[in-house]
KOLMARFI-936059 format. One record per residue (C-alpha): x, y, z. Coordinates in Angstrom, 2 decimals, always signed. Each point is the difference from the previous one (the first is absolute). Example, Ala and Ser with C-alpha at 12.3 -4.5 7.8 and 13.67 -1.06 7.14 Angstrom:
BEGIN
REC,xx,yy,zz
REC,+12.30,-4.50,+7.80
REC,+1.37,+3.44,-0.66
This chain:
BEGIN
REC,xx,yy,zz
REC,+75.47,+68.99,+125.83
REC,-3.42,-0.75,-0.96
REC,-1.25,+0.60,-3.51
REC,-3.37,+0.98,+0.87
REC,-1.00,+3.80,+0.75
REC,+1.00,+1.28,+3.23
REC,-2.32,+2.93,+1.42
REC,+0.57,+2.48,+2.41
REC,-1.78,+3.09,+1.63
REC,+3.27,+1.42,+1.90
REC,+0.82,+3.46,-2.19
REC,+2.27,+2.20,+2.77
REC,+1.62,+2.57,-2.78
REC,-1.32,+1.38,-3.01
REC,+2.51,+2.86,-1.68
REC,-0.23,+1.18,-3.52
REC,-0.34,-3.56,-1.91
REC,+1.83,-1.63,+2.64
REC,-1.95,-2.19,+2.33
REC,+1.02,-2.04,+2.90
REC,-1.37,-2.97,+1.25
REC,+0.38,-1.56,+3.20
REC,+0.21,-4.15,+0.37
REC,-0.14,-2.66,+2.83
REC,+3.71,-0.84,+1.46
REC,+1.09,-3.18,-1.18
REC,+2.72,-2.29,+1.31
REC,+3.25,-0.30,-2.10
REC,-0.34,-3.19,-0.99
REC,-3.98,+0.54,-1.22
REC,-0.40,+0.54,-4.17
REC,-0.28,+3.74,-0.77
REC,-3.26,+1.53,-0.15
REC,+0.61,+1.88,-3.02
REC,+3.28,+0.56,-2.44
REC,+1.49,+3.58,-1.63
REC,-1.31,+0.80,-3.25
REC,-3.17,-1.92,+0.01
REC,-3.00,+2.04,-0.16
REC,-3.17,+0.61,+1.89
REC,-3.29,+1.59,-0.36
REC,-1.53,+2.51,+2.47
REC,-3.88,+0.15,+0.06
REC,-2.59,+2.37,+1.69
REC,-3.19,-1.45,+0.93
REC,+0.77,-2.77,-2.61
REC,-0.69,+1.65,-2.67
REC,+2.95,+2.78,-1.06
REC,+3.18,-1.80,-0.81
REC,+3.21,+0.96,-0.03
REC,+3.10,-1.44,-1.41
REC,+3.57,+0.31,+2.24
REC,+3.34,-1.91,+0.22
REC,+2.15,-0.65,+2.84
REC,+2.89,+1.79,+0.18
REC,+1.25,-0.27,+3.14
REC,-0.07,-2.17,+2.78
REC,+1.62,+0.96,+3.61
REC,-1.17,-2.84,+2.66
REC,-3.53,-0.42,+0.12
REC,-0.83,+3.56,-2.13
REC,-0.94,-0.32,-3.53
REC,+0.22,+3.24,-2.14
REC,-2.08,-0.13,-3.31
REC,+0.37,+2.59,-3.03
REC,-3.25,+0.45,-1.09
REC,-0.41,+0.66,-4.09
REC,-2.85,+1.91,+0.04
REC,-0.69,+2.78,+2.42
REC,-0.98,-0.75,+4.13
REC,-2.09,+2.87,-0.03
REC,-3.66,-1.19,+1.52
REC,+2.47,-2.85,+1.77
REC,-0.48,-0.32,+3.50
REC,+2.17,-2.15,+2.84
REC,-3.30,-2.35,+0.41
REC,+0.13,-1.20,-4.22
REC,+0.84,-3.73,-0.06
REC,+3.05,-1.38,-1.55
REC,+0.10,-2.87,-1.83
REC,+3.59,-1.62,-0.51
REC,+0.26,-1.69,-3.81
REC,+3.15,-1.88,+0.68
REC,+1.13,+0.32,-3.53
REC,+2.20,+2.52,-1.88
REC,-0.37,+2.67,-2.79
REC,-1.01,-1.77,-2.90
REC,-0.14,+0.88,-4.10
REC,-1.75,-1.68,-3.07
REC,+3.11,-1.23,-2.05
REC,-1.52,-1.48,-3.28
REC,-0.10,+0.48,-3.67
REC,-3.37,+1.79,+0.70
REC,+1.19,+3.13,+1.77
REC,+2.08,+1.10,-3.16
REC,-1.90,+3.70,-1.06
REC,-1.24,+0.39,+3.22
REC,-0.27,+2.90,+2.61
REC,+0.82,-0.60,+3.56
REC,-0.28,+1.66,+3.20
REC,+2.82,+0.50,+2.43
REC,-1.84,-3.04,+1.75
REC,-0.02,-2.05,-2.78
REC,-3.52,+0.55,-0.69
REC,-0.77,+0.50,-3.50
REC,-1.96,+3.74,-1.19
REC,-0.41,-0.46,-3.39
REC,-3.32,-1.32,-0.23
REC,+1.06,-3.28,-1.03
REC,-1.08,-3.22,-0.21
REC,+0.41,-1.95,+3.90
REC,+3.44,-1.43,+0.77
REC,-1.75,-1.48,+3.62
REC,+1.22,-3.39,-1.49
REC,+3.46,+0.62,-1.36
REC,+3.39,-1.33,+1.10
REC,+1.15,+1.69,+3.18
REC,+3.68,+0.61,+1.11
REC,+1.20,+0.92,+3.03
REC,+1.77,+3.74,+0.00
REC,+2.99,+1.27,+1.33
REC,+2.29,-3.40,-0.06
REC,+3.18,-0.73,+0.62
REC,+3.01,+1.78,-2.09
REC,+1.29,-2.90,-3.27
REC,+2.87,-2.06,+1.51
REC,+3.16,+1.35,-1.82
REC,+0.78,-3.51,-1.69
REC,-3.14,+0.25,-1.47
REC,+1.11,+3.17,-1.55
REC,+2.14,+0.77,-3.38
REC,+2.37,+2.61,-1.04
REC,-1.81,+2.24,-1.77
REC,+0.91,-0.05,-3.99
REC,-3.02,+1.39,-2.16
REC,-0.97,+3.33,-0.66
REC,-3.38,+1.60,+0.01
REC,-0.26,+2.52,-3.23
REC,-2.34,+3.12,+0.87
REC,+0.36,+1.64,-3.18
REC,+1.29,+3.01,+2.67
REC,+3.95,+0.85,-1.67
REC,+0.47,+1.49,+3.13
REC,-0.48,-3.02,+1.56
REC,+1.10,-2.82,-3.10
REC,+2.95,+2.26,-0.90
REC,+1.30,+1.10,+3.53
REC,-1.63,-1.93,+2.86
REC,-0.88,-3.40,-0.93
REC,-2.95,-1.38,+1.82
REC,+0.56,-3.74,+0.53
REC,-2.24,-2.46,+1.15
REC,+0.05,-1.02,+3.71
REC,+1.19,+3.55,+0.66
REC,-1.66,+2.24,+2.63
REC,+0.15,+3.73,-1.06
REC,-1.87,+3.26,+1.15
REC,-0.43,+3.07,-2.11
REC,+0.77,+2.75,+2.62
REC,-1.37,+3.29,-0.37
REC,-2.17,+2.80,+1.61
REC,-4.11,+0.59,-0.46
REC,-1.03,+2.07,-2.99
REC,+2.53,-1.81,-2.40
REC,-1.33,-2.76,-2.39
REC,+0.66,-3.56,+1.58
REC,-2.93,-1.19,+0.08
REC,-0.03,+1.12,-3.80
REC,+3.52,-2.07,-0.37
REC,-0.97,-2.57,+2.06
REC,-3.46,-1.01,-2.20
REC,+2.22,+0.70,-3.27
REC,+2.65,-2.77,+1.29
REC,-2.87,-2.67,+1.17
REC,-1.53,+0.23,-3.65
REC,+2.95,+0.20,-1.98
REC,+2.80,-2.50,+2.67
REC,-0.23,-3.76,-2.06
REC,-1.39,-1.67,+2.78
REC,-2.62,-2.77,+0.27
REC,-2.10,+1.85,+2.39
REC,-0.32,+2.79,+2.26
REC,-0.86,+0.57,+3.61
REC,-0.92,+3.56,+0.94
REC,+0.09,+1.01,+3.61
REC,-1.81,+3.59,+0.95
REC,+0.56,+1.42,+3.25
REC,-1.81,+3.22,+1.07
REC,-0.63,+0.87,-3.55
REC,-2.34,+2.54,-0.72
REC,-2.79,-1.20,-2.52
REC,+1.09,+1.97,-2.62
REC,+3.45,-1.80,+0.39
REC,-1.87,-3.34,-0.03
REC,-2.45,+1.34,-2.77
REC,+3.04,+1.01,-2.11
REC,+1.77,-4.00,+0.68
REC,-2.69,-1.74,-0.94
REC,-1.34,+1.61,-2.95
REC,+3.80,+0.29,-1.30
REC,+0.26,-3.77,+0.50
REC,-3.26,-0.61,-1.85
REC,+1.00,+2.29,-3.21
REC,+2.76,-2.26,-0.11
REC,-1.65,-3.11,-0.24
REC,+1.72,-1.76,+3.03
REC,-2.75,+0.42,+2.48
REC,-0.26,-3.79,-0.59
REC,+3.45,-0.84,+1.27
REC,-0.41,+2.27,+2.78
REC,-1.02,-0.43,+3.81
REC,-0.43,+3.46,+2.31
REC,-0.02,+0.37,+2.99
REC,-1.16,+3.84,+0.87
REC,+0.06,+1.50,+3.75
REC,-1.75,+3.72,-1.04
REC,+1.04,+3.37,+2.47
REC,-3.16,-0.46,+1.12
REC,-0.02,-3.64,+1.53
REC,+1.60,-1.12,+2.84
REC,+3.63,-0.22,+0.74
REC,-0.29,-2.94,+1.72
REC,-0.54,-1.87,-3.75
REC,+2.32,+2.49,-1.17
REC,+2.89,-2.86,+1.91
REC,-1.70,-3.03,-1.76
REC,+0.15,+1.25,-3.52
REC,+3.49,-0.72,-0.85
REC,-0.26,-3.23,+1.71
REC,-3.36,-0.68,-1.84
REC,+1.84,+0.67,-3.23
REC,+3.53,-1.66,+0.50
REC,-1.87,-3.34,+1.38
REC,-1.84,+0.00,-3.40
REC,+3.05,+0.55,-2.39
REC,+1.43,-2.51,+2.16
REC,-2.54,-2.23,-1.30
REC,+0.47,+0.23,-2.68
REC,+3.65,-0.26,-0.49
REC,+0.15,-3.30,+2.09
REC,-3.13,-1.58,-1.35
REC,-0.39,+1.03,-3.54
REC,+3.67,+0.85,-0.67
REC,-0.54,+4.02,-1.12
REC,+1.87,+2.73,-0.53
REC,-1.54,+2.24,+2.52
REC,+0.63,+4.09,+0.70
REC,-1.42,+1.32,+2.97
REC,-1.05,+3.91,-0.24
REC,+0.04,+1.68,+3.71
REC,-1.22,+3.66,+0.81
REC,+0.78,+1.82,+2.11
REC,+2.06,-1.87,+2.38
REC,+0.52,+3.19,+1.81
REC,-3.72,-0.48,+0.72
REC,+0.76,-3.31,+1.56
REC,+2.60,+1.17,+2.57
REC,-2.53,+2.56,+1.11
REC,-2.71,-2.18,+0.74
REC,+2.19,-2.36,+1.70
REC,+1.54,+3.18,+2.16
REC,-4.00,+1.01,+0.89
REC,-0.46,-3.52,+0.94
REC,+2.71,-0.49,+2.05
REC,-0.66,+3.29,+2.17
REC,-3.23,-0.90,+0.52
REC,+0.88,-3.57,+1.48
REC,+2.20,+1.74,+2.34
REC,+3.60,-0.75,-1.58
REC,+3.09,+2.30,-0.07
REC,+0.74,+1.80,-2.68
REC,+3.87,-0.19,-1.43
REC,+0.68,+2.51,-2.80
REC,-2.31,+2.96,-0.64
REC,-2.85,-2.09,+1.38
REC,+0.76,-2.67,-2.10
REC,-0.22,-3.64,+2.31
REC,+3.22,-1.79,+0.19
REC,-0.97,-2.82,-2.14
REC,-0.62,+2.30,-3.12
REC,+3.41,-1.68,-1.58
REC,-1.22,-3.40,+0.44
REC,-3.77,+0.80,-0.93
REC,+0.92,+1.09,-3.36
REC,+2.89,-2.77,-0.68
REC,-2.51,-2.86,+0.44
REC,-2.37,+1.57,-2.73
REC,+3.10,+0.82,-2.42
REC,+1.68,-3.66,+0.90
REC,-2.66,-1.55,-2.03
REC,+1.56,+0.66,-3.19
REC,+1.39,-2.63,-1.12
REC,+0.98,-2.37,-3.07
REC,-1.29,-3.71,+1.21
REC,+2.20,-2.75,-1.25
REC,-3.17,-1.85,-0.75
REC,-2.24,+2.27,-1.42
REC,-0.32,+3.87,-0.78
REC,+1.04,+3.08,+1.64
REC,-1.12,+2.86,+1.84
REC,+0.97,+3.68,-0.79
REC,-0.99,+3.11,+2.09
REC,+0.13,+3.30,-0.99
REC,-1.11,+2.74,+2.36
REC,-0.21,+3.23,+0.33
REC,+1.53,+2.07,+3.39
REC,-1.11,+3.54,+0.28
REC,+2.57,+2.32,+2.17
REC,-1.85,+2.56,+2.03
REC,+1.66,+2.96,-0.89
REC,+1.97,-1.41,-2.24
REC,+2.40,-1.84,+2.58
REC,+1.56,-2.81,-0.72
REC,+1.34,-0.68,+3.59
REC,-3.73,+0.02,+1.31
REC,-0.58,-3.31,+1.37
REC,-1.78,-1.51,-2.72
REC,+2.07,+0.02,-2.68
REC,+3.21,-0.20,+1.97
REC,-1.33,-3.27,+1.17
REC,-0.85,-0.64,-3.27
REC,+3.09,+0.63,-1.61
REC,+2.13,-2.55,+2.48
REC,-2.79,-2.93,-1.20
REC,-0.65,+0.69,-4.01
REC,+2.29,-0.75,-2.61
REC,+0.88,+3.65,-1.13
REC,-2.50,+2.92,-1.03
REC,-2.06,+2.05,-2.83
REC,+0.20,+3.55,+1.03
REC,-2.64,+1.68,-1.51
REC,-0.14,+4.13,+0.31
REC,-1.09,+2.24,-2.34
REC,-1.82,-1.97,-1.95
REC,+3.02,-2.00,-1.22
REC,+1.67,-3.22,+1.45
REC,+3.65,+1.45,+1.05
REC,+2.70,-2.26,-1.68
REC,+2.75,+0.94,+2.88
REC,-2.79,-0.43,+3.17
REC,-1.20,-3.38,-1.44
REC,+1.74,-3.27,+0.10
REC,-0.88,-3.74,-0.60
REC,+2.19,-2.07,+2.14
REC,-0.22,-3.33,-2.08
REC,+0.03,+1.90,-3.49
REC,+3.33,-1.63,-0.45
REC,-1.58,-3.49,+0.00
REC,-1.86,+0.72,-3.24
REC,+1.79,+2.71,-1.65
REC,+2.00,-1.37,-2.75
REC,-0.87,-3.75,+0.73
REC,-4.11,+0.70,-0.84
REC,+0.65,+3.16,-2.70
REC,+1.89,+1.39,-2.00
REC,+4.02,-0.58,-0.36
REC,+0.45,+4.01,+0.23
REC,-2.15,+0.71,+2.98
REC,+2.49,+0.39,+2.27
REC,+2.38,+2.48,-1.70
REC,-3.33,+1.73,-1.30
REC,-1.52,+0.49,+3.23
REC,+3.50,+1.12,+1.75
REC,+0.59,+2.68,-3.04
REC,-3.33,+1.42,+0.02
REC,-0.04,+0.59,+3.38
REC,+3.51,+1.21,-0.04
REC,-0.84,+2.63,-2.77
REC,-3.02,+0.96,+1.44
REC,+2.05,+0.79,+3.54
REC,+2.37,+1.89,-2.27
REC,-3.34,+2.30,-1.75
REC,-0.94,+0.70,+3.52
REC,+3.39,+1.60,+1.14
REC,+0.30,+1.76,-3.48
REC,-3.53,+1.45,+0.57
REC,+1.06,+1.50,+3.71
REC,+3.24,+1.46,-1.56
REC,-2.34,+1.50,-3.00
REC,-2.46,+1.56,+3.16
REC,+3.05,+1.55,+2.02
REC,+1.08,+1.59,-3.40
REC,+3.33,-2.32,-0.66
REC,+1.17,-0.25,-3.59
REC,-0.64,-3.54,-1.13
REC,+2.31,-1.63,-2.54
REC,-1.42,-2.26,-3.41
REC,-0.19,-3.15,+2.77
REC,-2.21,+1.69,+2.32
REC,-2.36,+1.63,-3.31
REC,-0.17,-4.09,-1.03
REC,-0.88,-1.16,+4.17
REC,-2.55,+2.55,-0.23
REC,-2.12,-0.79,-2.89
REC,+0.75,-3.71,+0.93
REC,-1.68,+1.25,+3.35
REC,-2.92,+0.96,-1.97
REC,-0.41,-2.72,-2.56
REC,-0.08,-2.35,+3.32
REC,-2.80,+1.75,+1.83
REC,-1.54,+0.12,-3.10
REC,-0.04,-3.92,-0.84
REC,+0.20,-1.55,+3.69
REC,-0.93,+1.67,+3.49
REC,-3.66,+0.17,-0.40
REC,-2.11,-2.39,+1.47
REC,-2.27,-0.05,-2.68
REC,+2.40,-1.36,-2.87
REC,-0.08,-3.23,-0.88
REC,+2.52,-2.09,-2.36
REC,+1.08,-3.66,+0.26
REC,+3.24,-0.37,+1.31
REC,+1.70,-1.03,-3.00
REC,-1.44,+3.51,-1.68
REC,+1.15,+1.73,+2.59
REC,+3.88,-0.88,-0.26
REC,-0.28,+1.10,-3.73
REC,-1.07,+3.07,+1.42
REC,+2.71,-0.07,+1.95
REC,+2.21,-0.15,-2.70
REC,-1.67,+2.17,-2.56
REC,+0.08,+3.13,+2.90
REC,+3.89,-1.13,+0.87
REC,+0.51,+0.59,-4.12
REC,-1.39,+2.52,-0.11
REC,+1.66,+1.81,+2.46
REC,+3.75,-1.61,+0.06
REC,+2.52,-1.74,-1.90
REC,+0.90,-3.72,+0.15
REC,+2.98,+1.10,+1.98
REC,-1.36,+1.72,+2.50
REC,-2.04,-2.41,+1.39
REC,+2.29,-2.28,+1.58
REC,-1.76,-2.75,-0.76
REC,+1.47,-3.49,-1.21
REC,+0.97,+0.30,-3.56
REC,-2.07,-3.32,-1.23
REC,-2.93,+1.93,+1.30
REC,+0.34,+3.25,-1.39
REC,+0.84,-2.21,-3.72
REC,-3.55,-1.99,+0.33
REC,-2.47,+2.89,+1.45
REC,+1.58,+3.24,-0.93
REC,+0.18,+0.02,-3.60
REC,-3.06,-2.03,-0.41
REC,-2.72,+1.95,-2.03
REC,-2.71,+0.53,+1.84
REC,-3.20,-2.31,-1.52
């Protein structure tokens, strides 16, 4: 294929951002004309450009996504054939900065025309490049240190439904999770969403080991499908090449299916499940596949948030979700649920990376606190409860008290004292059922 520009006058289709293109027939053994994914740019009278990608090909029938809107586009506009993918500025430089869902930065910064460039979108890590994961990430959440580990390498969404505060959890866990730096991915956010991101991540002082990536409600869906690919190419970066710790910060991936389900109607495609395409599975397991923990070099975590529509956890999205990620936060009701979450890989840190009474902690606290819940339904239907149930339910309170909202924050090794001091307070040594050497070293300690 050449590398020069290849131009063309030969629009037959234009529908929604979709536009097809028709080419000369070529024998089998000639060089392709063009190649899927590289992009193109659509001018009228030579003077209004457009940016598109190729998304399709089907013999000798090009169909372009357009990012910005065809309206004013006509079948005579030229089309001018880049040969070249997606591309992103990858350096030191772009570290505070504000990008679009094209990659194009909006912050009123200083030019990045001459910065490193990377290719988007590549290929998944090869697996022997990969490690078990082994190190934990401390959010300074205990509903998440305590109970649901996050650990690095580890893909995770935060399901839950619009109105409750994960986008609130979500900016509390980028500024607070000990990681080197941060990628933030915002897909059809609304600007006070965006507004709320940014300025929470400059109060914080980490705007300088930031990158974002924002697609607002208003832009078009079409970049809406680059910006986690934008974003995971850069952490990617930067886990390879400068060996960091890097957690990726997705919303709302929910947003992401939809765009990709508009798109693929208006190219013509079947749709599979509730007008989801067929591919959704595969679409979001090559974004979520990018975590990773390189042997040689960093690692790359991703934490996302999946909104349910009506609260539905077997709506496409998250069902397809939930067979990729390694386990859940479920958030609802302002509170992350302890028995709807789970971290998959928790047990590769718990224990190993913290404390020597984690374990049992964790397991009796949620034990208890399943115990206070069933005490508190026989206290509503009017049953007599006995001097355990009295003890589950102020345990039950003491525990909502100290740990289920989302705006507490303790280090984890203040958290298990917690732990303890509520588990005193409430019970004795023997009924805990907890190993003895524990119950010696952290029960009868005073409290400092």
């Amino acid at each position: 294929m050449s590398t020069s520009y290849t131009s063309y006058k030969t629009i037959i289709e234009i529908v929604g951002d979709i536009v097809k293109v028709r080419l000369p027939e070529q024998s089998e053994q000639a060089s392709p004309l063009v190649r899927l994914n590289d992009l193109a740019v659509l001018s009228v009278d030579g003077s209004d450009s457009r940016l598109a990608q190729i998304i399709d090909i089907k013999n000798n029938v090009v169909s372009l996504q357009v990012f910005d809107s065809t309206k004013g586009l006509s079948t005579d506009a030229k089309v001018n054939f880049l040969n070249q993918p997606m591309k992103v500025v990858a350096s030191d430089n772009i570290l505070g900065r504000v990008f679009s869902g094209k990659g194009e930065a909006i912050d009123n910064g200083p030019s990045l025309e001459y910065e490193q460039k990377i290719v988007i979108n590549g290929p998944i890590v090869n697996p022997v490049k990969r490690q078990v994961a082994s190190k934990m990430i401390r959010t300074n959440v205990p509903m998440i240190d305590v109970f649901n580990c996050l650990v690095e390498s580890q893909k995770i969404p935060i399901f839950s439904v619009s109105g409750e505060p994960y986008n609130t959890l979500l900016a509390r866990i980028g500024i607070e999770a000990d990681a080197d730096l941060i990628v933030f991915g915002g897909l059809g956010l609304i600007f006070d969403d965006y507004h709320y991101f940014k300025h929470q991540f400059e109060n914080a002082g980490m705007l300088a080991r930031s990158v974002m990536f924002v697609n607002q409600a208003s832009d078009s869906i079409v970049e809406r499908l680059l910006v986690p690919d934008l974003a995971l190419s850069v952490a990617e970066h930067f886990a390879v090449e400068h060996n960091k710790r890097v957690l990726v910060l997705l919303t709302d991936m929910t947003a992401y299916a939809d765009a990709l389900k508009e798109v693929g109607i208006a190219n013509e495609r079947v749709p599979s499940n509730r007008g989801y395409m067929g591919d959704l599975y595969s679409q979001l397991a090559r974004r979520y596949e990018k975590a990773c923990d390189f042997t040689k070099g960093g690692s790359i975590t991703v934490l996302s948030v999946t909104t349910m529509p009506g609260g539905d956890v077997t709506h496409p999205v998250p069902d397809n979700t939930g067979y990729i990620t390694e386990g859940q936060f479920y958030l609802h009701d302002g509170i992350i649920d302890p028995f709807g979450s789970l971290s998959r890989l928790k047990q590769q840190v718990i224990g190993k990376q913290t404390r020597e009474d984690h374990h049992q902690v964790m397991n009796t606290m949620i034990r208890f606190y399943s115990g206070s819940i069933e005490a508190k339904q026989k206290q509503s239907m009017a049953f007599e409860l006995n001097e355990f149930d009295e003890k589950l339910l102020r345990f039950g309170e003491l525990f909502k008290r100290q740990f289920l909202g989302i705006d507490i924050s303790m280090p984890l090794e203040t958290a298990l004292d917690t732990c303890w001091e509520i588990l005193k307070t409430c019970f004795s040594p023997e009924q805990l059922l907890m190993k003895k050497e524990f119950i010696d070293k952290y029960y009868y300690q005073k409290k400092s």
